[in-house]
DRENTOR-79244 format. One line per field, with one value per residue (C-alpha): x, y, z. Coordinates in steps of 0.25 Angstrom, whole numbers, plus 5000, padded with zeros to 4 digits. Each point is the difference from the previous one (the first is absolute). Layout:
BEGIN
xx <- [X_...]
yy <- [Y_...]
zz <- [Z_...]
REM end
This chain:
BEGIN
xx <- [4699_5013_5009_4992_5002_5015_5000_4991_5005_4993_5006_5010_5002_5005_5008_5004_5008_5005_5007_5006_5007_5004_5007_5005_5005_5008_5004_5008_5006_5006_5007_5006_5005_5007_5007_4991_4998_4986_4995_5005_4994_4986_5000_5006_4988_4988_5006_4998_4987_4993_4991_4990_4988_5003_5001_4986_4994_5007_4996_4986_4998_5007_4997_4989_5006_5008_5005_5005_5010_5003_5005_5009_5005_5002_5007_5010_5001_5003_5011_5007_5000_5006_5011_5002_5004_5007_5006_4987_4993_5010_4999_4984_5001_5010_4991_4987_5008_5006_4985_4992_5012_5000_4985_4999_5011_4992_4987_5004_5004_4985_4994_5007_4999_4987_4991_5004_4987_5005_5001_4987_4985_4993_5010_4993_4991_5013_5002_5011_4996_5009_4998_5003_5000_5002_5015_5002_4990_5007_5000_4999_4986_5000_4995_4987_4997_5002_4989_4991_4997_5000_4986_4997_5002_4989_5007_5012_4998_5013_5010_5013_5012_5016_5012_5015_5007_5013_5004_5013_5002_5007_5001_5003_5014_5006_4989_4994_4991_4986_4993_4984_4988_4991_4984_4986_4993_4993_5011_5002_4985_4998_5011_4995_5012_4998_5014_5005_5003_4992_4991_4996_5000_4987_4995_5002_5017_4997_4999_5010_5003_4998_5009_5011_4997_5007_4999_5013_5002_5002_5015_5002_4994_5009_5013_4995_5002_4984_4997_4984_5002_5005_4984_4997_5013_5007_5010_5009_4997_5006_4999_4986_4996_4989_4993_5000_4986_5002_5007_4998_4999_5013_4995_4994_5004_4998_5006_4999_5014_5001_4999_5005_4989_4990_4996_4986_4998_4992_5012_5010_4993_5005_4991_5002_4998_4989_4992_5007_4993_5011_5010_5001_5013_5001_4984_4995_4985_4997_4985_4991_4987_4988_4997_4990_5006_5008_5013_4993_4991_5009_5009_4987_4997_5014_5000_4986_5006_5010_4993_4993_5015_5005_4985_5004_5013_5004_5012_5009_4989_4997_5004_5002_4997_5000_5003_4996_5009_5000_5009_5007_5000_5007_5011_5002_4996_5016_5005_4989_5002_5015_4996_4989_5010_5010_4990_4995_5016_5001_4986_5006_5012_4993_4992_5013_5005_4987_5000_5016_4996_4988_5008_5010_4991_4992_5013_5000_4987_5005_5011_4989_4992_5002_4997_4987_4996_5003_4989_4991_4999_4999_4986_5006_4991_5004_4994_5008_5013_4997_4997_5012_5010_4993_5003_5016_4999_4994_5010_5009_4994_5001_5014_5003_4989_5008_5012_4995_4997_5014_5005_4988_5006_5013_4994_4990_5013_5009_4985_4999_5013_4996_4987_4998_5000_4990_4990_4990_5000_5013_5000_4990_5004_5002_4997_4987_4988_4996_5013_5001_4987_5002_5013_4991_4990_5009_5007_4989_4995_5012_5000_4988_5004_5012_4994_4989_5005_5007_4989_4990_5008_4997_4985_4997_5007_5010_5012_4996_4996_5012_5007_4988_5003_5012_5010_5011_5013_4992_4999_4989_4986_4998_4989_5011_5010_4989_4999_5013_5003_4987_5005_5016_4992_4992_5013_5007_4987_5000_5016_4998_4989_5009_5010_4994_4995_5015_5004_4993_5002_5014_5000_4992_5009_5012_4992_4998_5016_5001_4991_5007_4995_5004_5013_5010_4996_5014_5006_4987_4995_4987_4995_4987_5002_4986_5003_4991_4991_5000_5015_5001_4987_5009_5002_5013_5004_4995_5010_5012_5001_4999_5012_5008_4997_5001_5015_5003_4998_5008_5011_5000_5010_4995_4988_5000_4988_4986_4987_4986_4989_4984_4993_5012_4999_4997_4994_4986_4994_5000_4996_4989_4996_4991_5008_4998_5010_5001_4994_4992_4984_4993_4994_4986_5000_5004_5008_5014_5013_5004_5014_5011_5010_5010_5006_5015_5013_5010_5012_4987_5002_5014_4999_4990_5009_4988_5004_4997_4995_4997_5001_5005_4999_4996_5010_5003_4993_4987_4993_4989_5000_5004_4993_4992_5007_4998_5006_4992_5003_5002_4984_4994_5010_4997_4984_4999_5013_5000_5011_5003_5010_4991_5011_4995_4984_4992_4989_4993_4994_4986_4987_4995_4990_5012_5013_5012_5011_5007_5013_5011_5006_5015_5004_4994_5007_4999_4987_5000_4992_4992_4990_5008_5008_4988_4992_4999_5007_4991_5004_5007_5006_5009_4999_5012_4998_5007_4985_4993_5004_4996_5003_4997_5012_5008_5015_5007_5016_5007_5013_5014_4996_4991_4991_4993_5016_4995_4988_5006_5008_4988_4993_5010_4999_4986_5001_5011_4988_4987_5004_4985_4998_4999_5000_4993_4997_5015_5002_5007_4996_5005_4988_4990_5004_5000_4987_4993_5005_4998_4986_5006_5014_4992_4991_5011_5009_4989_4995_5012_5004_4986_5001_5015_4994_4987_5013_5007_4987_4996_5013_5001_4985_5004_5013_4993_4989_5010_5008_4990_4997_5012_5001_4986_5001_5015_4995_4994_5014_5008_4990_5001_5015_4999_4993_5009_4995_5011_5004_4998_4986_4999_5004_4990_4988_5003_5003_4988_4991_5007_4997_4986_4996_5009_4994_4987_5001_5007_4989_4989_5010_5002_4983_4997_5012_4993_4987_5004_5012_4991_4996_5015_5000_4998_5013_5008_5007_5003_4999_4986_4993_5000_5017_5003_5016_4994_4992_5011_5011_4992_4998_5014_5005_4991_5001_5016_4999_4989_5010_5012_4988_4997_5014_5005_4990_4999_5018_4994_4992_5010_5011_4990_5007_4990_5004_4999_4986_4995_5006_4993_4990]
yy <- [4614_4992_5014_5007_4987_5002_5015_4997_4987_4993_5002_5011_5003_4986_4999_5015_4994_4988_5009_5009_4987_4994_5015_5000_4986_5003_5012_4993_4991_5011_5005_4987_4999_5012_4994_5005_4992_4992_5009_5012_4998_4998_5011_5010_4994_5001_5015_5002_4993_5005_4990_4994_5001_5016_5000_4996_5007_5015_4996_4996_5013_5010_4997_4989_4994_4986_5003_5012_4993_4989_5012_5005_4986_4997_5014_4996_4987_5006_5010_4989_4991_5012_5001_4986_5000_5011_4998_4996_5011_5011_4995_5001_5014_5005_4994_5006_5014_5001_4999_5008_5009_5004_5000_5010_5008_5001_5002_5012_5006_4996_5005_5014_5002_4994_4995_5011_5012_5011_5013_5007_5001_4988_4998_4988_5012_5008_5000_5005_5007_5002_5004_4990_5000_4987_5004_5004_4992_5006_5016_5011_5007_5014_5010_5006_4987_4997_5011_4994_4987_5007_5005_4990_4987_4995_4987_5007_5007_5008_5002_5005_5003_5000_5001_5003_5011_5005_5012_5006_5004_5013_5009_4990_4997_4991_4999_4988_4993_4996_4987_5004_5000_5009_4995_5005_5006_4985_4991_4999_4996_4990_4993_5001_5008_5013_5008_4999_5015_5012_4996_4997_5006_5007_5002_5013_4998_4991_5011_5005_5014_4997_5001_4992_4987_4985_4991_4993_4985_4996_4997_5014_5007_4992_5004_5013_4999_4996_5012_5002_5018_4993_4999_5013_5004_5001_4993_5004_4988_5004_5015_4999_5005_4988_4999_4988_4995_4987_4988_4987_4987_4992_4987_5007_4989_5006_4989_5008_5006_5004_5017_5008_5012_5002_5011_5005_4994_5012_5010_4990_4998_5008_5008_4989_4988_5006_5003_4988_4987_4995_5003_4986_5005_4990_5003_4987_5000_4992_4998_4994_4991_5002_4987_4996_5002_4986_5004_4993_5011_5011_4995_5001_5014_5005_4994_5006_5015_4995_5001_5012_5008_4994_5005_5012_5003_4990_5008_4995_4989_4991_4986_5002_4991_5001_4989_4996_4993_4997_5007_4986_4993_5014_4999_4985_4995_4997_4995_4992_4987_5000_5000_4990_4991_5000_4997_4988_4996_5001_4991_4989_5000_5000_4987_4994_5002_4994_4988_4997_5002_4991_4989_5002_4998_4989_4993_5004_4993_4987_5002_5003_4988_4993_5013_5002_4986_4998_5014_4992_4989_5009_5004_5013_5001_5002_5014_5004_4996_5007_5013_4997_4998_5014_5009_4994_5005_5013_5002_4997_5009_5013_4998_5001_5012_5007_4997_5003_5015_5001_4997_5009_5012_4997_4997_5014_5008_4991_5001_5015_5001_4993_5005_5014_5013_5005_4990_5008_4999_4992_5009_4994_4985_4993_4990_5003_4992_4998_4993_4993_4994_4997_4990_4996_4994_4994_4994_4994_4993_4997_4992_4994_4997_4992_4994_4994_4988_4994_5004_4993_4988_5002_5001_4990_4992_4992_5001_4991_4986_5008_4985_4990_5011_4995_4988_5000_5009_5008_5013_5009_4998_5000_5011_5008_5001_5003_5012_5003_4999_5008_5011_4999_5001_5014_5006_4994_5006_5014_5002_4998_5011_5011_4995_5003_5012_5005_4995_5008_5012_5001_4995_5013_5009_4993_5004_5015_5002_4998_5012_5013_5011_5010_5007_4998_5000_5000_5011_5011_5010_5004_5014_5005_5016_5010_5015_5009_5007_5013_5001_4993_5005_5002_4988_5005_5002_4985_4995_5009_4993_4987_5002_5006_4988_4990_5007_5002_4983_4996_5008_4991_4991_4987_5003_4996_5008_5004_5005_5003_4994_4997_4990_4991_4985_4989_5010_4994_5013_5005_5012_4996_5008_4997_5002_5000_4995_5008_4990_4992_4999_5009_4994_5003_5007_4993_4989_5007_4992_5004_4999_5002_5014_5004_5014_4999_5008_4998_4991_4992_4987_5001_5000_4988_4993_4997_4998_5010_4989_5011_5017_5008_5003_5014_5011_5015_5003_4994_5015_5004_5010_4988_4988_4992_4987_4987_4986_4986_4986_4988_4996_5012_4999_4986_5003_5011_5001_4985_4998_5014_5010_5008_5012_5012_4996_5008_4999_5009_5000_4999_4994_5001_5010_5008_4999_5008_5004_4990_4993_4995_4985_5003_4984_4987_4996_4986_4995_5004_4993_5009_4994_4986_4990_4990_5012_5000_5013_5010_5010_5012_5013_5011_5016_5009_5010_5011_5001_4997_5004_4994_5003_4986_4991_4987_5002_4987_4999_4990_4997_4992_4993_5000_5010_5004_5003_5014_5004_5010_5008_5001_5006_5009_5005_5002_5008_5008_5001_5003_4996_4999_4991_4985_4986_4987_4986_4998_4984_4993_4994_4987_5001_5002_4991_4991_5004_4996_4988_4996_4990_4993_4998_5000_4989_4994_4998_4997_4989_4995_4999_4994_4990_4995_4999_4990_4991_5000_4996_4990_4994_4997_4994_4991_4997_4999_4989_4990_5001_4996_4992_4993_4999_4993_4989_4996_4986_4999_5004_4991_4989_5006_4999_4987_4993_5005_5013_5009_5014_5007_4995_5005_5013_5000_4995_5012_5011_4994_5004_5014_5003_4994_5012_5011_4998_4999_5014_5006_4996_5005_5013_5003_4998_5010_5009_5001_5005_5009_5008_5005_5010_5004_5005_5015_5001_4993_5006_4993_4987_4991_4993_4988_5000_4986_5003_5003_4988_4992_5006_4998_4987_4995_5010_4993_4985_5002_5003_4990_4990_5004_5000_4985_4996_5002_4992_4989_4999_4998_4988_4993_4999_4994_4987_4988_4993_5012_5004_4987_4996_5016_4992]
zz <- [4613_5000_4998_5012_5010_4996_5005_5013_5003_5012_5013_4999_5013_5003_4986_5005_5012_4995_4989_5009_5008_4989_4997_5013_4998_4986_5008_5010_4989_4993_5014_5003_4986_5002_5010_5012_5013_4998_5013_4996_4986_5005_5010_4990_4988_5012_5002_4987_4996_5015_5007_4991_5007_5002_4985_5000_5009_4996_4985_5006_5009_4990_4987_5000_4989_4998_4987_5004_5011_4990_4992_5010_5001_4985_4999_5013_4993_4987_5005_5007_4988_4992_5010_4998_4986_5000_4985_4995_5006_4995_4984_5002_5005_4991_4988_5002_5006_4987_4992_5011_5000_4984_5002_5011_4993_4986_5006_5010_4985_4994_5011_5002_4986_4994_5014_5009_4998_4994_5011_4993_5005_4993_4990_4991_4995_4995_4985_4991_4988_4986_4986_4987_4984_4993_4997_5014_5009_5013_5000_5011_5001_4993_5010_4994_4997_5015_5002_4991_5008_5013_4994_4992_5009_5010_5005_5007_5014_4996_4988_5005_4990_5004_4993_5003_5005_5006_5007_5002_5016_5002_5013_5009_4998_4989_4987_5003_4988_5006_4992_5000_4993_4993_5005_5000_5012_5002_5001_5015_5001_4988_5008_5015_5004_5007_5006_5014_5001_4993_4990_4985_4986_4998_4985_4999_5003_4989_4988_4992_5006_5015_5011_4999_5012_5003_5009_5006_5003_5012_4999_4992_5013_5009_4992_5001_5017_5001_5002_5005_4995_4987_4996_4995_4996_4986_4994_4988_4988_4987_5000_5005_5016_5003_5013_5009_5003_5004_5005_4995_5009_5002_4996_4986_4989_4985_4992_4986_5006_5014_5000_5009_4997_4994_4991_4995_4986_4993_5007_4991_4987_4990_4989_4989_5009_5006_4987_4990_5000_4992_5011_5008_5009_5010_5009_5005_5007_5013_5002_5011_4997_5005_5010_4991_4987_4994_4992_4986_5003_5002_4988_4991_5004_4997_4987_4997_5004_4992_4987_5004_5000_4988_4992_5008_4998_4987_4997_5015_5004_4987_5004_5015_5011_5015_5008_5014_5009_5015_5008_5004_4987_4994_5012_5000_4987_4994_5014_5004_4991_5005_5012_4999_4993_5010_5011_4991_5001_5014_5003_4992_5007_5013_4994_4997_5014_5005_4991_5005_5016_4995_4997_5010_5010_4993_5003_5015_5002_4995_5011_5010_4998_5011_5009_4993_5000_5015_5002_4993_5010_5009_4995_4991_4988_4987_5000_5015_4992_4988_5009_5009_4986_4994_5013_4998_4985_5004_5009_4990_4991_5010_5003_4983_5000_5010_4995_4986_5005_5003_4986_4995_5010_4993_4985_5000_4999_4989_4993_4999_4996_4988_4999_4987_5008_4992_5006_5009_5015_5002_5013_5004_5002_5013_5008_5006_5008_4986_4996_5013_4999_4987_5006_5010_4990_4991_5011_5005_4987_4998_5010_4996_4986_5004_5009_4996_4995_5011_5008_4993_5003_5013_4997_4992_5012_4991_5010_5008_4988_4991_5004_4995_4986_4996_5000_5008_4994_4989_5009_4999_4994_4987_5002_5007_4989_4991_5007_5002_4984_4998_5008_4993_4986_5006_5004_4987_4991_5007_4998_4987_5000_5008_4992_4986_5005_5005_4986_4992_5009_4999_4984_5000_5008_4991_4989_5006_5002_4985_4995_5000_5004_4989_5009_5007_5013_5008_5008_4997_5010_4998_5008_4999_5000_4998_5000_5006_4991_5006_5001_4985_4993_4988_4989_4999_5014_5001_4990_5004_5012_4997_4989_5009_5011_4990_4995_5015_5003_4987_5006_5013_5001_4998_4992_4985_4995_5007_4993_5003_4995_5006_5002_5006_4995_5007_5009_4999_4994_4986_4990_4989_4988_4988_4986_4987_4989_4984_4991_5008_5000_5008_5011_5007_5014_5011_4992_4997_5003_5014_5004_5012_5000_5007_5001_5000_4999_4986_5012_5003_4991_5003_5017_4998_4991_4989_4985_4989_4988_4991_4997_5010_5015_5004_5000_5001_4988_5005_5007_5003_4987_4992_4993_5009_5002_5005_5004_4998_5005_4991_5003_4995_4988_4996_5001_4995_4989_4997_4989_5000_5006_5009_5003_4992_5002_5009_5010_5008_5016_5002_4993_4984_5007_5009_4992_5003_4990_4994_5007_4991_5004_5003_5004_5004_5015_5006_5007_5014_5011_5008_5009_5002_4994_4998_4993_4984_4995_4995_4991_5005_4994_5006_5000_5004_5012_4993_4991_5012_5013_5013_5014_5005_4997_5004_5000_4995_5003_4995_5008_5000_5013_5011_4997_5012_5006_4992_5006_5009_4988_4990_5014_5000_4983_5003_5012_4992_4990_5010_5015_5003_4990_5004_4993_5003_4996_5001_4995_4989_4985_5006_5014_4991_4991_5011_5005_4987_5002_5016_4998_4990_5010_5010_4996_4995_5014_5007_4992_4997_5015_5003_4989_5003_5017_4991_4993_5012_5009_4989_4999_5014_5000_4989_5008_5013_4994_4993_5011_5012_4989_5000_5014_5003_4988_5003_5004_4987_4995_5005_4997_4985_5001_5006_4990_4987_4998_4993_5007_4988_5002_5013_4995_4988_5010_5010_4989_4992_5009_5002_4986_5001_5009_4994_4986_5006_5005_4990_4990_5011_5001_4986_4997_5012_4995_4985_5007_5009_4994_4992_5012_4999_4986_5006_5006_4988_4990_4986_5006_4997_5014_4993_4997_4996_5002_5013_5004_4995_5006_5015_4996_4999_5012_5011_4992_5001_5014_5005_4993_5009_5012_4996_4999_5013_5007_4989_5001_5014_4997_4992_5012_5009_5006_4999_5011_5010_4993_5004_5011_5006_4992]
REM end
């Protein structure tokens, strides 16, 4: 009942008024302080603050409520306090806009990323649907098997299947390479998407033998002139007349790689990848739940078709699984703990800043006693203070939000610059309704949070017996630098906690730089080049032209050798292949050794500057009419030769129940990182293009200098070879190697620039304490000095009590740091949460810098004159 009488105290109206002439009254006194005449300075204050009985009276009529004019007032009274401590005002704002600010900048990231709903019909009900074996628990979906759960499932509305594709552009002027995918007649609905212009697949276009048919994107139609006659028409794609029969919307987001076209998957499956279950070349499946089917459920059902298909077909489906994964998880799944983390790292700064501002203005209060003591005996209740001292700290609060925004505006940029380009819907991020309303709530509990405390002063109505508390010269309450050393040990304890975790970030991004990825990375082109199977049905035609482009690139100036090979490392996607070695066991179905190849030319080792450790590379000799050949890396060697010099074994492609004819070892080659330099190197092996030509290639060019400079002249040997045949993916071994590495650099910066804003913050709390400190016990100095004490002592008293708070953080710091670094262990790499080098490291950082924070103020102490200390005394 007591905390309800000081919310709805007795007599508001009366207190009302004699709150507003006592505002009035502090208003004049400002004026003639600044030099006003006495009567100019009440006229300007009455203009100002109105005639008090209008006040009343409008509030009364208009809103029907006092506190709402005692709102108005407090916010008035609170500007003009701002104003009045300029300084002050300015170190408060800059405070919490640097935490509001890193918080809005890392949350209109999370949320364009992770929160935002993705652009699809109901898209918590949409699946992602793969294939997996117990040596390779991730694989694409074969496409029979594809057609078997379509029968089979129940728990799915619809099963769509999509893979990639790309097309070479002719007929409309320079040969243009078109990005696209290959997908069933049901994509478009399983995702909610229907075309702006024309129409959808229908299931017959979706058979091998129907008219060809795509279905542009919207940006495609647009560079195309937007043409509306363009539906209907025919475009030239690789050789192959296709009608248009749609346009896709402009805001159509596919985040499996953005297609400009679509194409008919039946038209483009070939006759082995439409009858092979063993053939898993790159198909993924997209499903969509039935509303009252969970995914436990639908996981159960897959799995259960699963051991159907592998009773039914034991020769491709003996250990196979099939995992179900929601569409957001399958997007997000890497990226999400990086961003979660720096979003951790950005709150606690944002506490930090709220615990400094907190004691900041704990200290104001004291210097406003005498103010609040005075409204007191004016009949002000402890609870009409406490409101009147929140509204100043909310104001406080929205001019940092708003100038937090600001920085964000700045900061979103710098952030994407550091953010991977491979993370889905980048595009996507700005600062929106949601981001603002984000700012404003922070902003506003912000202002709770650090105000709390001295507002509670207020409410507990202490101001006004603060003097019958403590003896003359001590300074503040005993109660109040508890407080204020309870709130330097938080900020002290969470620096310690960003610290640790910026720590073991960058000893794990330190630790990145030192593995090496298998190749020289510097100065390489890579080119991706596919020719057209019409024009280049031929394995010979095929391999002609790549060995006269490869001679003709070589003979650039500036180039030191090129090659082709497919897949491209670090490119994220790789070949996989079940093998079996001479000698060894034979293993059951379903449970062969699986590895990683690579197709590759004989100048490929060379371009990527990888070492030959045993044999030979491949050469002239190695035909397609001669022995069949291959290259292993040192992994595959040592698990499978161990001791033993494997060149001269062989080993053959497939399963025991498939094999193919046997491949004789060559050379072992260095390890070669393909999906990352944080992944474990698997084994891999190498087989040349002259046995097995391919039209689908990446051209690698090593150069003397910058090698994109040399874009334009290896254009120009591949027009000379084929002018209507483009390249694309243009980028660097150095990008991508670069790219693999961006959430670790990125969590990295970010964290390290958010812990070095926590020391700084906490260095300053530390400083700011000791040294109002300092300032309200110089009596008690003096009289200490006075009556013998040394200044050494002095100094030990003041840094003693420094020390006393510093270590009682870092302890609290380093116990919460042992808990909940575990939750970093996902975005690590050869580091342990628990890094005792770490924890110790931090320890001494922040206790070296709190003692030079402590020192200043305690070198303060020790100079203080007695006789002045007690003669102000």
């Amino acid at each position: 009942m007591r905390f309800l009488r000081l919310w709805h105290p007795p007599r508001a109206e009366e207190n009302l008024e004699k709150e507003l002439q006592f505002d009035l009254e502090m208003a004049v006194q400002d004026r003639m302080a600044r030099g006003e005449p006495p009567e100019k300075a009440r006229q300007s204050a009455l203009l100002e603050f109105g005639n008090v009985a209008l006040v009343k009276e409008v509030t009364r009529d208009v809103w029907g409520s006092q506190w709402l004019a005692a709102f108005v007032q407090d916010a008035r009274y609170g500007l003009r306090m701002m104003t009045k401590k300029p300084g002050f005002t300015a170190i408060i704002v800059l405070t919490l806009a640097l935490g509001i600010g890193a918080n809005t900048a890392i949350f209109s990231i999370v949320n364009g990323v992770l929160l935002r709903p993705l652009p699809y019909r109901d898209p918590s009900r949409l699946v992602i649907l793969s294939e997996g074996t117990k040596q390779q628990p991730d694989m694409s979906v074969s496409f029979p098997n594809f057609r078997d759960w379509k029968v089979q499932s129940r728990s799915f509305e619809q099963l769509a299947a999509f893979g990639p594709a790309v097309f070479n552009l002719t007929g409309r002027g320079r040969a243009e390479r078109i990005q696209g995918r290959d997908v069933s007649s049901d994509l478009l609905a399983t995702l909610g998407v229907r075309p702006i212009r024309g129409r959808d697949f229908r299931p017959e276009e979706d058979q091998a033998g129907a008219p060809p048919v795509v279905i542009l994107s919207y940006g495609l139609w647009q560079r195309l002139d937007g043409d509306e006659q363009l539906v209907g028409q025919t475009l030239t794609l690789s050789g192959t007349r296709c009608t248009v029969v749609g346009v896709l919307p402009p805001d159509f987001r596919f985040y499996y790689g953005q297609p400009e076209m679509l194409f008919p998957l039946g038209q483009a499956m070939d006759r082995h990848q439409a009858t092979q279950r063993d053939n898993h070349s790159s198909l993924y499946v997209v499903g969509r739940l039935r509303p009252e089917v969970p995914l436990e459920q639908a996981r159960g059902e897959m799995n259960a078709i699963a051991r159907r298909l592998e009773l039914a077909y034991p020769e491709t489906n003996s250990g196979h699984h099939i995992t179900v994964t929601t569409f957001h998880q399958d997007l997000f799944g890497d990226i999400q703990p990086v961003l979660l983390v720096l979003l951790a790292g950005a709150g606690f700064v944002l506490l930090i800043a709220c615990a400094n501002v907190a004691n900041l203005l704990l200290a104001l209060a004291t210097s406003r006693e005498k103010e609040i003591s005075l409204r007191q005996a004016l009949g002000a209740s402890p609870g009409r203070i406490f409101l009147q001292l929140l509204t100043e700290f909310m104001l406080l609060g929205m001019v940092g939000g708003g100038c937090g925004i600001l920085i964000a505006s700045w900061g979103v940029d710098s952030l994407l610059a550091l953010v991977p380009r491979g993370v889905p819907r980048l595009n996507e991020i700005r600062l929106d309704a949601v981001v603002f309303g984000f700012a404003l709530v922070i902003s506003l509990m912000t202002s709770l949070f650090f105000g709390l405390a001295p507002a509670w002063e207020a409410l507990r109505g202490r101001f006004g017996s603060r003097l019958n508390e403590t003896s003359r010269g001590l300074g503040e309450s005993r109660r109040k630098r508890r407080l204020r050393s309870a709130l330097v040990v938080t900020e002290v304890a969470l620096a310690v906690l960003l610290m640790i975790g910026a720590g073991l970030s960058a000893r794990s991004f330190l630790r990145l730089l030192t593995v090496r990825p298998g190749f020289d990375p510097k100065n390489v082109l890579a080119l991706q080049i596919l020719l057209e199977d019409k024009k280049y049905n031929d394995p010979a035609q095929a391999e002609s032209f790549f060995r006269q482009l490869v001679d003709g690139v070589e003979a650039i100036p500036g180039v030191q050798s090129a090659a082709t090979a497919t897949p491209l490392v670090l490119s994220g996607q790789g070949w996989q292949t079940d093998f079996v070695v001479e000698g060894w066991p034979v293993h059951q179905r379903g449970e062969s050794p699986h590895s990683d190849y690579y197709m590759i030319d004989p100048g490929y080792f060379r371009t990527m500057a990888m070492s030959l450790i045993q044999g030979r590379v491949f050469d002239e000799s190695d035909r397609i009419d001669s022995q069949m050949v291959v290259i292993i890396n040192q992994t595959m060697a040592e698990r499978f030769w161990p001791g033993t010099d494997p060149v001269g074994k062989r080993m053959s492609l497939g399963s025991t129940d498939n094999m193919n004819p046997w491949l004789k070892i060559v050379g072992v080659v260095s390890d070669v990182k393909q999906y990352g330099l944080d992944r474990d190197t698997k084994t891999q092996f190498y087989l040349p293009f002259r046995q097995r030509p391919l039209r689908y290639r990446t051209l690698l060019v090593r150069t003397k200098g910058e090698p994109t400079s040399l874009i334009g002249a290896i254009q120009s040997k591949v027009d000379k070879l084929d002018e209507d045949q483009p390249f694309f993916n243009i980028r660097t071994l150095e990008t991508l190697l670069s790219d693999t590495m961006a959430p670790r650099s990125t969590a990295f910066v970010l964290l390290g620039l958010f812990s070095s804003l926590a020391l700084s913050l906490a260095a300053v709390g530390i400083y700011g304490v000791l040294s109002y400190t300092v300032s309200q016990r110089t009596g008690e100095f003096g009289l200490r000095i006075a009556l013998g004490a040394q200044r050494q002592d002095i100094l030990r008293l003041v840094l003693g009590e420094g020390w006393l708070l510093t270590l009682a953080g870092v302890i609290a710091g380093l116990l919460g740091a042992f808990f909940l670094t575990r939750f970093m262990s996902s975005v690590l790499y050869g580091v342990a949460p628990t890094d005792l080098d770490t924890f110790v490291g931090v320890g001494l950082v922040l206790g070296c810098v709190a003692l030079f924070a402590c020192y200043v103020p305690a070198r303060r102490a020790t100079r203080i004159d007695p006789t002045v200390a007690l003669r102000n005394e």
